[in-house]
N, C-alpha and C positions, 0 to 999 in steps of 0.2 A: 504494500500500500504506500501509495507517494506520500509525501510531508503534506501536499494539500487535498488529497483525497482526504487524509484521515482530519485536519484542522475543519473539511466541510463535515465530519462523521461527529463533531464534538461538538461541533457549532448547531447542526439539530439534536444532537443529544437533549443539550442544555434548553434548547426552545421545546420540546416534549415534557423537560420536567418541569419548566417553566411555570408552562401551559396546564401542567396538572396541578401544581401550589395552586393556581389561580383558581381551576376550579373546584379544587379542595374547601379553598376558603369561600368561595362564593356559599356552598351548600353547607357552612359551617356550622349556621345557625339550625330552628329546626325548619322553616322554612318552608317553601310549596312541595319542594322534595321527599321532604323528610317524612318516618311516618309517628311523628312525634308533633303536639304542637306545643310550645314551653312556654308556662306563665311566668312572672317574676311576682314572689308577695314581697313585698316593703311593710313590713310589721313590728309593731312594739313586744316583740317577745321579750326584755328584758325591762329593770327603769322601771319609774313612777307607772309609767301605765300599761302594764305589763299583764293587765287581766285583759284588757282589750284582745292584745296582740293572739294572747293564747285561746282567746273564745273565737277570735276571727281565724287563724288558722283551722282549727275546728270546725268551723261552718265552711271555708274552702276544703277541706277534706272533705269532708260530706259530700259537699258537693260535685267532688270532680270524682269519685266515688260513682255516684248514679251515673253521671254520664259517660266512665270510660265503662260503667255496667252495664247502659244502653249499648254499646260500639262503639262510644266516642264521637267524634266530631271527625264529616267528611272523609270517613274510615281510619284517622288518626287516632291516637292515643293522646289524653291530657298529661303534661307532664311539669309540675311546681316546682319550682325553684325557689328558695326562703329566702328573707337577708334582716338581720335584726338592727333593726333602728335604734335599740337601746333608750326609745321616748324620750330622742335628745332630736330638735331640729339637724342639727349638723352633721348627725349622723343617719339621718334619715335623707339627704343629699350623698353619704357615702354610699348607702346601701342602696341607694337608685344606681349608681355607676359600678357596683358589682353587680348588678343582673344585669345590666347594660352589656358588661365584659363576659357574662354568662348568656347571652346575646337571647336574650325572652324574645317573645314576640308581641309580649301585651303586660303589662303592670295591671297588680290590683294591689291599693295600699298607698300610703301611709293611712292609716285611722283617726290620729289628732290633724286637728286643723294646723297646726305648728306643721308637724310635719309633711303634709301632704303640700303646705305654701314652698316648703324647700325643694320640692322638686317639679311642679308646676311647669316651669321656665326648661326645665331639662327633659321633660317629656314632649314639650313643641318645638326646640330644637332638634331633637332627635325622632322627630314624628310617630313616636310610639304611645298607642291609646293607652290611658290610665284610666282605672276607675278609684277614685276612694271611697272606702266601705262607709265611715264616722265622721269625714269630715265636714263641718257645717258652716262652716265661715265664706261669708260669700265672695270673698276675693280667689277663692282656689279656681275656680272655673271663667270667673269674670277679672282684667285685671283695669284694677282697681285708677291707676294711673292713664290709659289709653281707653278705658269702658268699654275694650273689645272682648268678646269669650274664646277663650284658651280653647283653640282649634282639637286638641288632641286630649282635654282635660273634661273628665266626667264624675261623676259620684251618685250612692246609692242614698244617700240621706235626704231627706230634707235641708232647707236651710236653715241658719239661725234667725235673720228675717221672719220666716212665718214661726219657731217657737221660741221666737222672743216673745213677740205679739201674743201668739196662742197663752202663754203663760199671764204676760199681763193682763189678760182678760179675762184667765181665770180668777187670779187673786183680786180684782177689783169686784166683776161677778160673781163671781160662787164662793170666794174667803170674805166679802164685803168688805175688803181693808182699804183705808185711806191714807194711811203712813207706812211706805217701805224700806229699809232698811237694807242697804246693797253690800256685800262682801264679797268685790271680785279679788281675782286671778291678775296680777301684773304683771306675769310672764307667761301668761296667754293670749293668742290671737281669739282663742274660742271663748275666753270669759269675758273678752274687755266687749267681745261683736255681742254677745248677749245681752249685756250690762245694756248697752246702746240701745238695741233696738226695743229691750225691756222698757227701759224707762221712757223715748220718745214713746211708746203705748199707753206705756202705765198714766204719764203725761198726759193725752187725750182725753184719758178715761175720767180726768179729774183728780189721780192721786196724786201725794206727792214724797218728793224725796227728802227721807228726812237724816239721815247717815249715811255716808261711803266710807268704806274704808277698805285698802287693800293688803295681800300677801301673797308670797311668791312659792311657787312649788319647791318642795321639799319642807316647806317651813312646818313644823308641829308645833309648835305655843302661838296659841290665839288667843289669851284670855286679854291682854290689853286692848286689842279691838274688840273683841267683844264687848270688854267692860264699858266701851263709848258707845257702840251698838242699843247698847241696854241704858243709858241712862240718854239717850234719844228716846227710849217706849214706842219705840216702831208697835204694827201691826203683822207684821209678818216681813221676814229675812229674808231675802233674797242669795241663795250663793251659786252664781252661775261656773262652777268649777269640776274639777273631776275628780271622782271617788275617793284616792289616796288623802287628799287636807278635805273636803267634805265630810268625812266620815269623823273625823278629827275633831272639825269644827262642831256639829253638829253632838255629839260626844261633850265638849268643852262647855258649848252654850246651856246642853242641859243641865251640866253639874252644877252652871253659874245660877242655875234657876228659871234662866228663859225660856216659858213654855208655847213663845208664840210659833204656828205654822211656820218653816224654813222650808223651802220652794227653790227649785233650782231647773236644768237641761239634763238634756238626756248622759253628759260627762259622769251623770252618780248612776249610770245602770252598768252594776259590777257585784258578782255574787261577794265578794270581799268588803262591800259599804256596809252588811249589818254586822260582819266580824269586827270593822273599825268602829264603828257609831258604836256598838251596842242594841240592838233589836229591839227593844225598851224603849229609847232614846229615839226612834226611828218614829213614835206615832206624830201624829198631825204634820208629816213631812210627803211633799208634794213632787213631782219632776214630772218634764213634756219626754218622752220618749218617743219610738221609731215602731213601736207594737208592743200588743202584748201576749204572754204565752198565754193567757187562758180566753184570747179569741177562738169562737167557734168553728171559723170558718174550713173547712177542708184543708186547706193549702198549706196552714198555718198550724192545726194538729196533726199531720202527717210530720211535719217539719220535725214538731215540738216530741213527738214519738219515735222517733227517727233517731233525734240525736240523745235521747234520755236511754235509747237503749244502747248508743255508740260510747257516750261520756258520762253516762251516769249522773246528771245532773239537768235542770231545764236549762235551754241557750237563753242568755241577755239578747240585748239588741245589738251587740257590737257582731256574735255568732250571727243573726238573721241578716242582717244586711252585707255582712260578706259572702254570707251562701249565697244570697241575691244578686250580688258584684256577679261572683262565678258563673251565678245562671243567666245574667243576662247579657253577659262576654259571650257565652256560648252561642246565648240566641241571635246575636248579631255576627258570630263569624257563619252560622247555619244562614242566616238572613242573606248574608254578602255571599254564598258558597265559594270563600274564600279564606287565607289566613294574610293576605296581602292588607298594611295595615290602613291603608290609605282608603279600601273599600270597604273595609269592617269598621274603620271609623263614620264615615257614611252612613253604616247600617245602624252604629248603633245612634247615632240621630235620629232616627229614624223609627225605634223603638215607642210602641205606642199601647197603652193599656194591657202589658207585660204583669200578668196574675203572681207577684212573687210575694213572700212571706210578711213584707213590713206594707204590704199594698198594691192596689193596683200603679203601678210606675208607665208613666208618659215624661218622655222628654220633654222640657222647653226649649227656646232656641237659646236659654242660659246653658244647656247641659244638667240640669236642675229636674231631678225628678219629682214629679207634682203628683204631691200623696199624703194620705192623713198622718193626724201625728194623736197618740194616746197623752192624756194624763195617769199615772199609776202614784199609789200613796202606799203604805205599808200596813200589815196586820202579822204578827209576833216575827217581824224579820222579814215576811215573804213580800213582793210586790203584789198590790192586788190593783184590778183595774177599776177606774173614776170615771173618765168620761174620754171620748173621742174627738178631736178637734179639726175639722173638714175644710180642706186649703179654700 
């Protein structure tokens, strides 16, 4: 062989293996190819809110459960991929770029509204649909700055907008209070959007505010606010925050003596708020939630049956709305009869009077699923259900 016969023998060598990295990597992910389709969760398995994470995991098990039970999706298999946010914002922007580099094909997750804003920006950059199962803050989908909706940003919740309101309008109608007494969250995006749209309600309704005072996650000693709480003689306490300092507070307030109604969002539906509060401590205590288990309706006891014989316990609302997330991923990539994400985004716009466990779910053109929201109070620990509140 001459010196340039074999320089042209190497020179296609090199262009064939080339040629095969290339399409190696093309088909890397799971892809049209592939007979896998890979979700990514972004979940608060660890950290402050760390009951969410592990109830929502759960209800995505479940979930992709039935449907790789059915066949799956388009003859593929569902396949999860976890990444733990640690219920820190900043690591809930890490663990979106490790399933990113685990190359998902669709996000569901973060759950707090904190986290699910950190990666907002990184999911329409990278045009891969997201769903967040808990978060309620209305800048995750709409951004806040430009008033445009986040092309590739969707969620199973409600807003805080309608159960700020829906709350205020309980406590003025049905607690008949005229003085409220606010204890938010200062290092939440979800307690401060509460607070807000609470009070412009409560405001309307003719009540008024008569105490604010704030604290910050992680914090356990609340008696000094409290004790300014209490010599305000509210009507009823407002604490728009999540289970970990709720349980806490509510706990503190009653040992101080304060028997009036504390009212909050759906951040206190966590089987761990009666171990923190005390179950005792829990009566005349109020929250807007996303369902409840002891609706009747089929959908919602099959659910509640389901996962009581998977986990041994009833799912919260953090479990129902990610099974939800799950189901209705599924129903818009079955919708688009595709995993391409540009037409599965499409589809799930598109999603309209979707029978799923927290409600009937219709898109808006916010991305904003438009759906009732329960009030639930307690009896020895358990939630029981109040009244239903209709968008």
């Amino acid at each position: 062989m001459t010196m340039s016969t074999l320089k042209r023998c190497v020179l296609a060598a090199m262009a064939v293996a080339s040629m095969a990295v290339m399409l190696t990597g093309c088909s890397g992910g799971s892809g049209e190819s592939s007979d896998t389709i890979k979700i990514g969760a972004n979940l608060e398995l660890t950290g402050n809110s760390a009951s969410y994470g592990t109830s929502a995991k759960n209800g995505i098990e479940m979930a992709v459960k039935e449907i790789n039970d059915a066949g799956g999706l388009l003859g593929k298999k569902i396949e999860v991929s976890y990444a733990d946010n640690r219920s820190e914002a900043t690591e809930a922007a890490n663990a979106m770029q490790k399933l990113l580099d685990d190359q998902v094909d669709f996000i569901v997750g973060p759950d707090t509204s904190s986290g699910a804003l950190a990666c907002v920006a990184t999911a329409d950059q990278e045009k891969i649909p997201m769903i967040s199962p808990f978060g309620t803050n209305p800048d995750i989908t709409v951004d806040p700055a430009t008033h445009n909706v986040r092309p590739y940003v969707f969620r199973a919740a409600f807003i805080d907008t309608f159960q700020g309101k829906a709350m205020a309008d309980f406590v003025a109608d049905t607690l008949k209070a005229k003085k409220v007494a606010v204890y938010v969250d200062n290092s939440s995006d979800y307690s401060k959007g509460l607070q807000k749209f609470f009070e412009e309600e409560f405001g309307k309704k003719g009540g008024s505010i008569v105490a604010t005072e704030a604290y910050l996650q992680k914090d356990t000693d609340f008696k000094a606010a409290l004790t300014k709480i209490k010599a305000a003689n509210p009507d009823v306490i407002y604490v728009p925050g999540y289970y970990q300092e709720v349980g806490m507070i509510i706990k503190q307030a009653r040992e101080m003596g304060m028997t009036q109604p504390i009212v909050g969002g759906d951040g206190w539906d966590s089987t761990k708020l009666a171990e923190i509060a005390g179950a005792a401590n829990l009566v005349d205590c109020y929250f807007s939630n996303h369902y409840s288990s002891d609706d009747t309706s089929e959908v919602v006891q099959n659910f509640v049956s389901n996962y009581q014989k998977a986990y041994g316990q009833k799912p919260d609302a953090p479990a129902a709305v990610a099974y939800d997330s799950m189901m209705i991923l599924a129903q818009a990539i079955k919708d688009a009869n595709s995993t391409d994400k540009d037409t599965v985004k499409a589809a799930l716009e598109k999603i309209s009077g979707f029978n799923a466990v927290s409600g009937k779910i219709s898109f808006n053109e916010f991305h904003d699923p438009v759906k009732s929201a329960v009030v639930l109070s307690f009896k020895d620990g358990k939630q029981i259900f109040v009244t239903k509140v209709e968008p």
